[in-house]
PDB file with SEQRES, HELIX, SHEET and CRYST1 records, atoms N, CA, C and O in Angstrom:
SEQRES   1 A   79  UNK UNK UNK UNK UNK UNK UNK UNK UNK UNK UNK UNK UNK          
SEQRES   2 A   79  UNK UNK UNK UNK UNK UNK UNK UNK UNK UNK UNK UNK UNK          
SEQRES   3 A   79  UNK UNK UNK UNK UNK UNK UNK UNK UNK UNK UNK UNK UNK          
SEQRES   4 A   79  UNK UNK UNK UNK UNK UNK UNK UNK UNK UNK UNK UNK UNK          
SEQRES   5 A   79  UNK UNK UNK UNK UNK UNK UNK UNK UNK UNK UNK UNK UNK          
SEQRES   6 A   79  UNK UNK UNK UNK UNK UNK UNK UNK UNK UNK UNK UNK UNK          
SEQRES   7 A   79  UNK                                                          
HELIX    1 AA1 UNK A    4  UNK A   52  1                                  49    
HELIX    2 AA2 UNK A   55  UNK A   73  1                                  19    
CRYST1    1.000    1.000    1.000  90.00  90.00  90.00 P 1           1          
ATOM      1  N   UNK A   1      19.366  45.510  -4.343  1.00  0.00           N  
ATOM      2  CA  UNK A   1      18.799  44.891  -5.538  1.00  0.00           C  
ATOM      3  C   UNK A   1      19.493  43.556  -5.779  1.00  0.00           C  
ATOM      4  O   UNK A   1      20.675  43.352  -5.505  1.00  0.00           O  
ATOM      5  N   UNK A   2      18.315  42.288  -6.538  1.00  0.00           N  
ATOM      6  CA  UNK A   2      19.480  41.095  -6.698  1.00  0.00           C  
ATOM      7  C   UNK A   2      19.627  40.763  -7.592  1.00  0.00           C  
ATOM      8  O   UNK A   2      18.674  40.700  -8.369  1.00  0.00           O  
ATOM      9  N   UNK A   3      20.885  40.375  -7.972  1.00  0.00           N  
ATOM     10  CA  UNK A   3      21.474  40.208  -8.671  1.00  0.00           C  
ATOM     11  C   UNK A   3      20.105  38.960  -9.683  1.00  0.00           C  
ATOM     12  O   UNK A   3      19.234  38.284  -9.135  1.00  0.00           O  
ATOM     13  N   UNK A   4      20.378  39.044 -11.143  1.00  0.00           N  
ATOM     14  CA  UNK A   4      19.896  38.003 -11.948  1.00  0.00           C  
ATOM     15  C   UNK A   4      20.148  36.751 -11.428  1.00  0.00           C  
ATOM     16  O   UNK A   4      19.151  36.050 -11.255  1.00  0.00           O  
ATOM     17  N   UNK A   5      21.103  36.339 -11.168  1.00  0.00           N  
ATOM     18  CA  UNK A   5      21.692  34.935 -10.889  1.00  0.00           C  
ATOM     19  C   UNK A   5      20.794  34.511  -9.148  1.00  0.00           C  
ATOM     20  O   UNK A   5      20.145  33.528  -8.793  1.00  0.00           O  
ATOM     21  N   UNK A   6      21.122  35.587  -8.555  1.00  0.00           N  
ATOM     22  CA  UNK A   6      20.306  35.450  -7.101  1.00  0.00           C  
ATOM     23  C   UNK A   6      18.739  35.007  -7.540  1.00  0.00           C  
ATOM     24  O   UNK A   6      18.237  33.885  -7.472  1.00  0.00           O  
ATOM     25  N   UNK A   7      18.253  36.022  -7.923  1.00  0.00           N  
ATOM     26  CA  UNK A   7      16.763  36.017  -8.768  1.00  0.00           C  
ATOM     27  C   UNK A   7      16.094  34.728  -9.288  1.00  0.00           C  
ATOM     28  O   UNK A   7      14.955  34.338  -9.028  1.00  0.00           O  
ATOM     29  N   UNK A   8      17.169  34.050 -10.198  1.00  0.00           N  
ATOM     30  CA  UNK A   8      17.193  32.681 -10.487  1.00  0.00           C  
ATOM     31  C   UNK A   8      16.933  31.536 -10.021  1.00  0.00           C  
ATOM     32  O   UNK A   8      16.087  30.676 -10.264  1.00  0.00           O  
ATOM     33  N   UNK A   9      18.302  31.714  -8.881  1.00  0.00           N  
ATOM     34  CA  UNK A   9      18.548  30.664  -7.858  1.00  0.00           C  
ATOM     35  C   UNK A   9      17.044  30.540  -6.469  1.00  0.00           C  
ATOM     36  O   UNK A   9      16.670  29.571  -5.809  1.00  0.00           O  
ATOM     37  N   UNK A  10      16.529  32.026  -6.506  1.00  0.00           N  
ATOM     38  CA  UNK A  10      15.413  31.968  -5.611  1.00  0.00           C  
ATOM     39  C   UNK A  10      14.243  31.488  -5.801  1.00  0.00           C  
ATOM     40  O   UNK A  10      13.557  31.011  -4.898  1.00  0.00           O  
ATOM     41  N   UNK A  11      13.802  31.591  -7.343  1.00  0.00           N  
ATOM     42  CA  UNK A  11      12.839  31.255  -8.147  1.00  0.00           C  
ATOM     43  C   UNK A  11      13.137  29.566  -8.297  1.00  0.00           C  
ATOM     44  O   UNK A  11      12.129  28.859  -8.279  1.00  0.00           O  
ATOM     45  N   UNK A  12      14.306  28.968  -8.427  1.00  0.00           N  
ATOM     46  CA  UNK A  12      14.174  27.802  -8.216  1.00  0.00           C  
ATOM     47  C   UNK A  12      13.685  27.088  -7.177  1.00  0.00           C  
ATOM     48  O   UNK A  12      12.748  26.303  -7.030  1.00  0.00           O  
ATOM     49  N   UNK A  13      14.928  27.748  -6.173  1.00  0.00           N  
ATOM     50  CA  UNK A  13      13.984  26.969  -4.709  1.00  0.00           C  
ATOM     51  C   UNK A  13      12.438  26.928  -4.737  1.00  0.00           C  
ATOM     52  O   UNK A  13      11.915  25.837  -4.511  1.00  0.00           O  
ATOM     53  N   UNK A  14      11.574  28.101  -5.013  1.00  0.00           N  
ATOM     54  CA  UNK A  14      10.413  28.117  -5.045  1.00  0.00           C  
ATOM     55  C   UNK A  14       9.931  27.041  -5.696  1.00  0.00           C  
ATOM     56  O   UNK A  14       9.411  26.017  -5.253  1.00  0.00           O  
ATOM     57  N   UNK A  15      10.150  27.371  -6.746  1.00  0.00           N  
ATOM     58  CA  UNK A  15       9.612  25.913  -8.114  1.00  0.00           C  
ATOM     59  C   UNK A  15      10.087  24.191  -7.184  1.00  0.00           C  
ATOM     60  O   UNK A  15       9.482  23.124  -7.285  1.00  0.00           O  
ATOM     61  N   UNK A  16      11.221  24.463  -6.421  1.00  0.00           N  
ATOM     62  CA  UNK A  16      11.154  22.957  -6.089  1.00  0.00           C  
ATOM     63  C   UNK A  16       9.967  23.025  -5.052  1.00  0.00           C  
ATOM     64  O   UNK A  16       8.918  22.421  -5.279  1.00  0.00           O  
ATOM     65  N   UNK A  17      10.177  23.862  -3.772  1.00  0.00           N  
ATOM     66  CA  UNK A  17       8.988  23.712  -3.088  1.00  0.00           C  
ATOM     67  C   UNK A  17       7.323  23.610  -3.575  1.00  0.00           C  
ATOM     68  O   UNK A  17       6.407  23.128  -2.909  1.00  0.00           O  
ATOM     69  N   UNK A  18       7.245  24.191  -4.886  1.00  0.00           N  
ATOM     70  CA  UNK A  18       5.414  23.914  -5.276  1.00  0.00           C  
ATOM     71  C   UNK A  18       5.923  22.593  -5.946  1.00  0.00           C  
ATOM     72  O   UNK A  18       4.976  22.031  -6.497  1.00  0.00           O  
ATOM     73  N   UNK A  19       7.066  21.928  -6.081  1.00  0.00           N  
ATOM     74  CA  UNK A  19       6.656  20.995  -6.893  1.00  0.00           C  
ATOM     75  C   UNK A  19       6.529  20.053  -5.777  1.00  0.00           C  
ATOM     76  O   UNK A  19       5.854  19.090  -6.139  1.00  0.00           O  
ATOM     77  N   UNK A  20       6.869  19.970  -4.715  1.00  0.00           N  
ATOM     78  CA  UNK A  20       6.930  19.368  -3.101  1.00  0.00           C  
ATOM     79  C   UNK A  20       5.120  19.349  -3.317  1.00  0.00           C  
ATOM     80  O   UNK A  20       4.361  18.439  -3.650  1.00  0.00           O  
ATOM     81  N   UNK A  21       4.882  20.770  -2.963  1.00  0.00           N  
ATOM     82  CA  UNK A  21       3.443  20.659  -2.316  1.00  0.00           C  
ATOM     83  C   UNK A  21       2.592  20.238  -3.467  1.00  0.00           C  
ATOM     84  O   UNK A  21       1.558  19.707  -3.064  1.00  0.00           O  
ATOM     85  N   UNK A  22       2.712  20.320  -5.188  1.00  0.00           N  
ATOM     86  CA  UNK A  22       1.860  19.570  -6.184  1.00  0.00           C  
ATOM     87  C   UNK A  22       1.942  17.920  -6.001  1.00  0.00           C  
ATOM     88  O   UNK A  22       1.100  17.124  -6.416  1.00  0.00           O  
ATOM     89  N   UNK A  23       3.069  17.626  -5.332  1.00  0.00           N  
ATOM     90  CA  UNK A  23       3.417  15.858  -5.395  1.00  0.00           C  
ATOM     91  C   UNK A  23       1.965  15.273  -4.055  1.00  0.00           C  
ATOM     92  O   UNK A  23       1.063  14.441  -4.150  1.00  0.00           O  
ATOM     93  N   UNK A  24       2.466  16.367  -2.748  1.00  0.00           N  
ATOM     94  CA  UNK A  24       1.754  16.454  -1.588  1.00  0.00           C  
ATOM     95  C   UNK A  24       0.328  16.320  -2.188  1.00  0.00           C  
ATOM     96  O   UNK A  24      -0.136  15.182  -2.117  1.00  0.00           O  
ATOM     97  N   UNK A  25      -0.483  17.299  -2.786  1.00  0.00           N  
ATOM     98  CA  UNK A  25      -1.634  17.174  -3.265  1.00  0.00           C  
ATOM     99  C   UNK A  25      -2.154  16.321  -4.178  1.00  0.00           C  
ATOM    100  O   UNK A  25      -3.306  15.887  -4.193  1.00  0.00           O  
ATOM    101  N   UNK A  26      -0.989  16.017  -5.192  1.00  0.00           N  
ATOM    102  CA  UNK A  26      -1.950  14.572  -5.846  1.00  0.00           C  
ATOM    103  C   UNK A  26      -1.561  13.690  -5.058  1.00  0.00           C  
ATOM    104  O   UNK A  26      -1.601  12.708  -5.799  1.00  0.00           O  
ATOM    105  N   UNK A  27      -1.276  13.393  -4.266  1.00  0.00           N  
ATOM    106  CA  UNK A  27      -0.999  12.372  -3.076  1.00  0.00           C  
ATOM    107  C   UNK A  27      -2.757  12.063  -2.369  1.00  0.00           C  
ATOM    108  O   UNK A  27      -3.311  10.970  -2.259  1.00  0.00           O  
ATOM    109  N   UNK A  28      -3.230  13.254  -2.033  1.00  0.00           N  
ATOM    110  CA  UNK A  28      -4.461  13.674  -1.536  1.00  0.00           C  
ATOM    111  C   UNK A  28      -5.255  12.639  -2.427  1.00  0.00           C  
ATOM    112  O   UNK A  28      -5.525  11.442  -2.318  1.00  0.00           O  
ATOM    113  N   UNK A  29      -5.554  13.790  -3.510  1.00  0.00           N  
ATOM    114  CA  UNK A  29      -6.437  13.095  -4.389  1.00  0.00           C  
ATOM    115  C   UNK A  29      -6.438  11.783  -4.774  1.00  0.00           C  
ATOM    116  O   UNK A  29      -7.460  11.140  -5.017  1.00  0.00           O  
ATOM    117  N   UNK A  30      -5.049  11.270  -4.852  1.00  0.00           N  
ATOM    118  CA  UNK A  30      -5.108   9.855  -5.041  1.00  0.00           C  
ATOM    119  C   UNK A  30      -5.775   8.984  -4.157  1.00  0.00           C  
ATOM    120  O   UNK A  30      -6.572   8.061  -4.327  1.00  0.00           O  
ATOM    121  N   UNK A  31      -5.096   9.661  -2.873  1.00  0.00           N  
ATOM    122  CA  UNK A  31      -5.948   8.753  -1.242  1.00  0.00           C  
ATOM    123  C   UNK A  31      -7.692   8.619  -1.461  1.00  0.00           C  
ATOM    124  O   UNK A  31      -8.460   7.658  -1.404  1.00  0.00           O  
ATOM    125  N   UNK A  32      -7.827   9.653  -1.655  1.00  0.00           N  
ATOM    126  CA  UNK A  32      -9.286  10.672  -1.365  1.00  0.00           C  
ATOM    127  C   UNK A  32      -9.930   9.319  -2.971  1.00  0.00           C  
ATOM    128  O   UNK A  32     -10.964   8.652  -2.924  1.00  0.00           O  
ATOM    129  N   UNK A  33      -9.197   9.326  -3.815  1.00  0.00           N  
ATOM    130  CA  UNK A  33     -10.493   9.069  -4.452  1.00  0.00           C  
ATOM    131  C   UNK A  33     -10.509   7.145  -4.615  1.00  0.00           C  
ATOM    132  O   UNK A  33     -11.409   6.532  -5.188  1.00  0.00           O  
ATOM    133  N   UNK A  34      -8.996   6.340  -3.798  1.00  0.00           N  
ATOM    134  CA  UNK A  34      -9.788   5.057  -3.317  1.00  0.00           C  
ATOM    135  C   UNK A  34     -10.065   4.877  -2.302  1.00  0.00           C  
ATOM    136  O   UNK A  34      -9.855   3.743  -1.872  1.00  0.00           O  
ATOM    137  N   UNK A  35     -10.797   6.092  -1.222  1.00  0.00           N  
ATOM    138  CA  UNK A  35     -11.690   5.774  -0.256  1.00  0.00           C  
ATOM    139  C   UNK A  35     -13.242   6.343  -0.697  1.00  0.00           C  
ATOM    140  O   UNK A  35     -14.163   6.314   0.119  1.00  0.00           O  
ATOM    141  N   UNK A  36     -13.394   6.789  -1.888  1.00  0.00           N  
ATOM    142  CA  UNK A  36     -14.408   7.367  -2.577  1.00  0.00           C  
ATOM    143  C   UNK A  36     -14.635   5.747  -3.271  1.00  0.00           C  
ATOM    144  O   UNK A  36     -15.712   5.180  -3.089  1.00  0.00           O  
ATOM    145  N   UNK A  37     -14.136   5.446  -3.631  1.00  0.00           N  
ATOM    146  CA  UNK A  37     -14.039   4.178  -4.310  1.00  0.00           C  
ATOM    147  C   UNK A  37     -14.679   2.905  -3.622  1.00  0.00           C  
ATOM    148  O   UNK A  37     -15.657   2.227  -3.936  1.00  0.00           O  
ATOM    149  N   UNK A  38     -13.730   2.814  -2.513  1.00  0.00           N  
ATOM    150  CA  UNK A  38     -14.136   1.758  -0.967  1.00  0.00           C  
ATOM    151  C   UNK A  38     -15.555   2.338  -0.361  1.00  0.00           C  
ATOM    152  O   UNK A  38     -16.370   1.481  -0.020  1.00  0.00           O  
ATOM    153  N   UNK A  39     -15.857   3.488  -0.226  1.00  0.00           N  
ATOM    154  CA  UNK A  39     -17.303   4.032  -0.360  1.00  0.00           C  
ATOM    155  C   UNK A  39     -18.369   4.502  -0.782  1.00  0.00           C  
ATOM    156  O   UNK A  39     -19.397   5.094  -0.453  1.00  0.00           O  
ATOM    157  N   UNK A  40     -17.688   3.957  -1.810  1.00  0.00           N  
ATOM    158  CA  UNK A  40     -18.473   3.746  -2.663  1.00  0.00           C  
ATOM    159  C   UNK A  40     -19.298   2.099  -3.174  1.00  0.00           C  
ATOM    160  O   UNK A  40     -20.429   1.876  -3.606  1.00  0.00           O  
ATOM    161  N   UNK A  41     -18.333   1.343  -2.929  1.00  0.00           N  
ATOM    162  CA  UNK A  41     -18.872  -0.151  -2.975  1.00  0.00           C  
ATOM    163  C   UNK A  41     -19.195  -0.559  -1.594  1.00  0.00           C  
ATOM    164  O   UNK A  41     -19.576  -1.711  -1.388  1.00  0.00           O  
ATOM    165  N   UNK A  42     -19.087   0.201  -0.734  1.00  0.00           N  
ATOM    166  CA  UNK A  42     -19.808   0.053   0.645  1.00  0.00           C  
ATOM    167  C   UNK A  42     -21.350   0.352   0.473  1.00  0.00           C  
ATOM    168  O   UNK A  42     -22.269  -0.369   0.860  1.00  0.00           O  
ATOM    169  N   UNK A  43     -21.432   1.361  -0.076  1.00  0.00           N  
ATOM    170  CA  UNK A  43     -23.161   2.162  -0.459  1.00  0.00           C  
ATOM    171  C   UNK A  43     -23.916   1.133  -1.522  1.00  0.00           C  
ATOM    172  O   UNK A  43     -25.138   0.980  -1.527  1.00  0.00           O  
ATOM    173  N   UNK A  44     -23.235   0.625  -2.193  1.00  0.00           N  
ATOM    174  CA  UNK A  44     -23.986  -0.022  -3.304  1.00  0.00           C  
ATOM    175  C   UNK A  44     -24.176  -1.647  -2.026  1.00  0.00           C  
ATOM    176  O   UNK A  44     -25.387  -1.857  -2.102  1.00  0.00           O  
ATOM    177  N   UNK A  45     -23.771  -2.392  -1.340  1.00  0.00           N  
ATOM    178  CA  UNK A  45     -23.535  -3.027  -0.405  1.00  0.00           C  
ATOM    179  C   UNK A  45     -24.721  -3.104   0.344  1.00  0.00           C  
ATOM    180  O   UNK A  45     -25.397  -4.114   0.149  1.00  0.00           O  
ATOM    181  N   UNK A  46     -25.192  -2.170   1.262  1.00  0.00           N  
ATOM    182  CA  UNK A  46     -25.425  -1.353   2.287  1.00  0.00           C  
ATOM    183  C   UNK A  46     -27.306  -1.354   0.897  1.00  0.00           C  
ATOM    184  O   UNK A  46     -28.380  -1.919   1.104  1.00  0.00           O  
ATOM    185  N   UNK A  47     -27.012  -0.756   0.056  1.00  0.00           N  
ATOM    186  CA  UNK A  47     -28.576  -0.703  -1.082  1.00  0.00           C  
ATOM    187  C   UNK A  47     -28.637  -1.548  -1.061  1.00  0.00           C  
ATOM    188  O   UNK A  47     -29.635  -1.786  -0.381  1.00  0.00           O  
ATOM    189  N   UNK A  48     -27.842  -3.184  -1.647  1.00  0.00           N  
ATOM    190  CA  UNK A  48     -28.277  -4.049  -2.049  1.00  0.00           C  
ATOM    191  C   UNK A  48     -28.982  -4.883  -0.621  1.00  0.00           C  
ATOM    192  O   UNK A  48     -30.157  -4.925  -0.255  1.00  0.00           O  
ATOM    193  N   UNK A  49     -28.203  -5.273  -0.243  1.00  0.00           N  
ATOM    194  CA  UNK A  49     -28.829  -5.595   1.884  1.00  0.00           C  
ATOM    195  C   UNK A  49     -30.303  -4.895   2.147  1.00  0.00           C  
ATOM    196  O   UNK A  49     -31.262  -5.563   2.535  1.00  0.00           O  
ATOM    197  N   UNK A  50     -30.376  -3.458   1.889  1.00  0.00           N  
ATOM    198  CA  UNK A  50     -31.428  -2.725   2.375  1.00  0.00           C  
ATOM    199  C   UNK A  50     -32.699  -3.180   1.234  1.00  0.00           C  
ATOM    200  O   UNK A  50     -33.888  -3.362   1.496  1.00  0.00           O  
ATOM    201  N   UNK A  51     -32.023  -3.288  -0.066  1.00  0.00           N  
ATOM    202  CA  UNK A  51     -33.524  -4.163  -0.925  1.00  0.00           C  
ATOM    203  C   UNK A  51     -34.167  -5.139  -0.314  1.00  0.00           C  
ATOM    204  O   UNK A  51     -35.258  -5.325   0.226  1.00  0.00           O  
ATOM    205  N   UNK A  52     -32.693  -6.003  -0.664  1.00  0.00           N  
ATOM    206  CA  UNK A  52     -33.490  -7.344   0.376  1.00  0.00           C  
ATOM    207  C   UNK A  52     -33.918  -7.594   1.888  1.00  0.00           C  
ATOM    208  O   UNK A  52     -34.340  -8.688   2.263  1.00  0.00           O  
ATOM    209  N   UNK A  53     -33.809  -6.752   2.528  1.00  0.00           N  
ATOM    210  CA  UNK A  53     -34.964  -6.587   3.717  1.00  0.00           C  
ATOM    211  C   UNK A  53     -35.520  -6.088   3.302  1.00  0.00           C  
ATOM    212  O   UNK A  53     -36.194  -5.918   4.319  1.00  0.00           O  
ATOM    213  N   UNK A  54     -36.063  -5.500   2.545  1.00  0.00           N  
ATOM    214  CA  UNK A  54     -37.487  -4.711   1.926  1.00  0.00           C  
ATOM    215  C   UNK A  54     -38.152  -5.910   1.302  1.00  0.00           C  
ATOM    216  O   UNK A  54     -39.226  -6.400   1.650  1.00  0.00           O  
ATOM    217  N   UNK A  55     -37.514  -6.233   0.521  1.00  0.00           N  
ATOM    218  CA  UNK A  55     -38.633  -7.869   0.096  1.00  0.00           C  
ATOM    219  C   UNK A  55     -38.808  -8.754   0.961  1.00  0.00           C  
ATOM    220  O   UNK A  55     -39.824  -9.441   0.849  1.00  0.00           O  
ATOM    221  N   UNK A  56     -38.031  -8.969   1.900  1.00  0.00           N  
ATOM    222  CA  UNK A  56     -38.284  -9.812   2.834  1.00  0.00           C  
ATOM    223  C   UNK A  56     -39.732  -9.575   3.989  1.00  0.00           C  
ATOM    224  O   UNK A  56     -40.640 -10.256   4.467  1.00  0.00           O  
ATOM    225  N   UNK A  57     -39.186  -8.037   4.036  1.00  0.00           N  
ATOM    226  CA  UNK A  57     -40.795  -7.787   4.615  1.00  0.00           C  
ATOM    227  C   UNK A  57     -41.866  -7.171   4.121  1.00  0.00           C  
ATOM    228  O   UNK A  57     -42.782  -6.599   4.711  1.00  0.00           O  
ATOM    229  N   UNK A  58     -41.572  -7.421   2.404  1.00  0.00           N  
ATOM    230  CA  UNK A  58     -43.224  -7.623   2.021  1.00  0.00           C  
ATOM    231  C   UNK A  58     -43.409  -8.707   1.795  1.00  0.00           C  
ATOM    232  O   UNK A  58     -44.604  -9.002   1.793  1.00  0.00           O  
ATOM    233  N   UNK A  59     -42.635  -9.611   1.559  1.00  0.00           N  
ATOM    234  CA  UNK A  59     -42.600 -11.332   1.428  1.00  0.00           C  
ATOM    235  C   UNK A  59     -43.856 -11.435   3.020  1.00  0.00           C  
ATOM    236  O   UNK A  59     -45.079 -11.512   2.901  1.00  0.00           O  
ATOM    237  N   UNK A  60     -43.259 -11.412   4.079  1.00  0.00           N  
ATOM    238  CA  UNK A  60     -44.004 -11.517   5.592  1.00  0.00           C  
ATOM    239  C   UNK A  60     -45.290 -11.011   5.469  1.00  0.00           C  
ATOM    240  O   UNK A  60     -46.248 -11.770   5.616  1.00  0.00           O  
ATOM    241  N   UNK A  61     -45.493  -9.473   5.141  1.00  0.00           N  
ATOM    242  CA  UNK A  61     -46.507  -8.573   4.892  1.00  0.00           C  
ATOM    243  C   UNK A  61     -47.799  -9.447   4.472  1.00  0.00           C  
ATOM    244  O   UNK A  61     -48.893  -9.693   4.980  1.00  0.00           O  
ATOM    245  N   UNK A  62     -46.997  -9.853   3.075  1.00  0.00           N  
ATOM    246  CA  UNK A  62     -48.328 -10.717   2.297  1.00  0.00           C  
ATOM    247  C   UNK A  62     -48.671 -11.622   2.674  1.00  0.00           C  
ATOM    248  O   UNK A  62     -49.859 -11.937   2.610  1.00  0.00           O  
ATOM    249  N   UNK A  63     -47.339 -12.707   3.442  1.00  0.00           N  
ATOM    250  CA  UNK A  63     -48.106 -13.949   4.030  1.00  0.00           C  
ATOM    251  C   UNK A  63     -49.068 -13.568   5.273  1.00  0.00           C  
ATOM    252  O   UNK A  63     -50.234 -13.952   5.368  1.00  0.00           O  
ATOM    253  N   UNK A  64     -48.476 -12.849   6.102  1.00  0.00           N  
ATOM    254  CA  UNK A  64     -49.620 -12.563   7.169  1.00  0.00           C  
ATOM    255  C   UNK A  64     -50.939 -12.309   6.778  1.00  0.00           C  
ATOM    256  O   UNK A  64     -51.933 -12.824   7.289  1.00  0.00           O  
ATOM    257  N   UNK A  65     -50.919 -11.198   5.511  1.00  0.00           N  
ATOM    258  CA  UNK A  65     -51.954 -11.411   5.043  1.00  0.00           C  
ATOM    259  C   UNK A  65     -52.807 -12.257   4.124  1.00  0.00           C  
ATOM    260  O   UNK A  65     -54.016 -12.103   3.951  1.00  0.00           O  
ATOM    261  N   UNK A  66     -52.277 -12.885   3.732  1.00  0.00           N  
ATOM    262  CA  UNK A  66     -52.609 -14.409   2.959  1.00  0.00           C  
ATOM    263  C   UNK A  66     -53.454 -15.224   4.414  1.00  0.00           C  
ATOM    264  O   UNK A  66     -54.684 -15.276   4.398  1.00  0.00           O  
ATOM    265  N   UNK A  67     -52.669 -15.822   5.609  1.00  0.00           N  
ATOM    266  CA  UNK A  67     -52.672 -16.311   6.981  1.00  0.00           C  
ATOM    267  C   UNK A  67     -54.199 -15.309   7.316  1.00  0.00           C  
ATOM    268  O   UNK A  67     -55.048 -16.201   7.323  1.00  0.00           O  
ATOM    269  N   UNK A  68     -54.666 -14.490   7.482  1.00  0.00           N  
ATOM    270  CA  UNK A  68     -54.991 -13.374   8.578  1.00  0.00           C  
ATOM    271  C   UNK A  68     -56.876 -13.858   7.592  1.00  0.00           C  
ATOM    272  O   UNK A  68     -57.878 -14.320   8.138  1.00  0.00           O  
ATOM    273  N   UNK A  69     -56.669 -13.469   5.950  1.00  0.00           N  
ATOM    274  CA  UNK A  69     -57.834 -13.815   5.041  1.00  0.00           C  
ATOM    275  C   UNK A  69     -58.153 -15.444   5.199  1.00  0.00           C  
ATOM    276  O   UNK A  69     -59.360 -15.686   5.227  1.00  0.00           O  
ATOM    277  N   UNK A  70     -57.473 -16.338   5.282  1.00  0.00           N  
ATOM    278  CA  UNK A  70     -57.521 -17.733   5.610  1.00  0.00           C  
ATOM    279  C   UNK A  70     -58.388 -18.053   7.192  1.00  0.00           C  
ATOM    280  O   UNK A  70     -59.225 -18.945   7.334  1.00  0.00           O  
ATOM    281  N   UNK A  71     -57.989 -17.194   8.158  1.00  0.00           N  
ATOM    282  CA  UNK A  71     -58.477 -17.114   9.367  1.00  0.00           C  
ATOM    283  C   UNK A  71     -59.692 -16.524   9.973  1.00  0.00           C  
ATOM    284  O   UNK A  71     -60.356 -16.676  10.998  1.00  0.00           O  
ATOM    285  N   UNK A  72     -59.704 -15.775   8.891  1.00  0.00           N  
ATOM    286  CA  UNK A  72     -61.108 -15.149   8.476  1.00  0.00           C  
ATOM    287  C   UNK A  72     -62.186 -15.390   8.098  1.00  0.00           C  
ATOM    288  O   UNK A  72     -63.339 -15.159   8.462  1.00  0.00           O  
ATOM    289  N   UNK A  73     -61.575 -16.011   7.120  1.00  0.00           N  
ATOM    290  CA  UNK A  73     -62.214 -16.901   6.356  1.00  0.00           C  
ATOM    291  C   UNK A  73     -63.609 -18.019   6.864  1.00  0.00           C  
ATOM    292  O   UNK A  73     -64.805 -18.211   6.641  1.00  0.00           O  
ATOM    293  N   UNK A  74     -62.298 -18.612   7.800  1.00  0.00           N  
ATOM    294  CA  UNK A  74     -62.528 -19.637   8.789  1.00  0.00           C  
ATOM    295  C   UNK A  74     -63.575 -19.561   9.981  1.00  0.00           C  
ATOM    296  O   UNK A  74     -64.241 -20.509  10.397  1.00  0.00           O  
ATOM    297  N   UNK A  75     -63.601 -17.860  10.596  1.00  0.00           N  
ATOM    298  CA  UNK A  75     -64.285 -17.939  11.215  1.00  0.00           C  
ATOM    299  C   UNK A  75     -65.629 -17.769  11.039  1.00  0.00           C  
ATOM    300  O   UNK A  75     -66.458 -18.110  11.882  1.00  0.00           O  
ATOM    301  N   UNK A  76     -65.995 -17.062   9.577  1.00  0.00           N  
ATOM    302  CA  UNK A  76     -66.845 -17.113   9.053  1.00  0.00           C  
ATOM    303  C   UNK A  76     -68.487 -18.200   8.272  1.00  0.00           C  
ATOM    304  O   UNK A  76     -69.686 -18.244   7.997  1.00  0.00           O  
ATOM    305  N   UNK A  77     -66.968 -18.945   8.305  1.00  0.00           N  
ATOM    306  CA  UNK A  77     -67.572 -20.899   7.676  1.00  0.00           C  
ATOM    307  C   UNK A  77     -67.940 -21.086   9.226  1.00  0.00           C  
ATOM    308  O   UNK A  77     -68.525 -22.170   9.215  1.00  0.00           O  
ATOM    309  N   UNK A  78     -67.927 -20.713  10.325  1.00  0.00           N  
ATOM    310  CA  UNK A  78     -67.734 -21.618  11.486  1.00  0.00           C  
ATOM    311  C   UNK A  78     -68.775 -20.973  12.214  1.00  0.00           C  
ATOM    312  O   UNK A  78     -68.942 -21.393  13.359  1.00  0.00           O  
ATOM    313  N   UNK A  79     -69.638 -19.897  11.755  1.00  0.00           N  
ATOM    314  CA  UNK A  79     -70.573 -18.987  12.406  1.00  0.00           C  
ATOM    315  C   UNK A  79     -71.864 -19.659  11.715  1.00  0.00           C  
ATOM    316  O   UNK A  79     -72.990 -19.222  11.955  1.00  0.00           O  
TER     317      UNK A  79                                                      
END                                                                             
């Protein structure tokens, strides 16, 4: 059987070691949430880029078709 004082002294060590592995883990979370952060302004990045090729090719879309009714147009006057 151990002694109180043993009991003590064992329960400390313990308490230092979780306080080891609580330091270890918000360590984690800290990492974890400015690469959540950094990928987060990557995604908003990455949307904003992906809009503007989307307007860009309905910008094209419409002129071709603006171009395509003009040509049409044309061959029509010419018949």
């Amino acid at each position: 059987m151990q002694t109180v004082s043993e009991q003590l002294e064992i329960l400390e060590l313990k308490r230092k070691a979780n306080v080891r592995y609580k330091e270890f883990a918000e360590k984690i979370v800290s990492q974890h949430k400015i690469n959540l952060r950094m990928i987060q302004g990557s995604l908003e990045r990455a949307e904003e880029l992906a809009a503007h090729w989307r307007r860009k090719v309905e910008e094209n879309d419409a002129e071709i078709k603006r171009l395509m009714e003009i040509e049409r147009n044309e061959r029509v006057g010419d018949e």
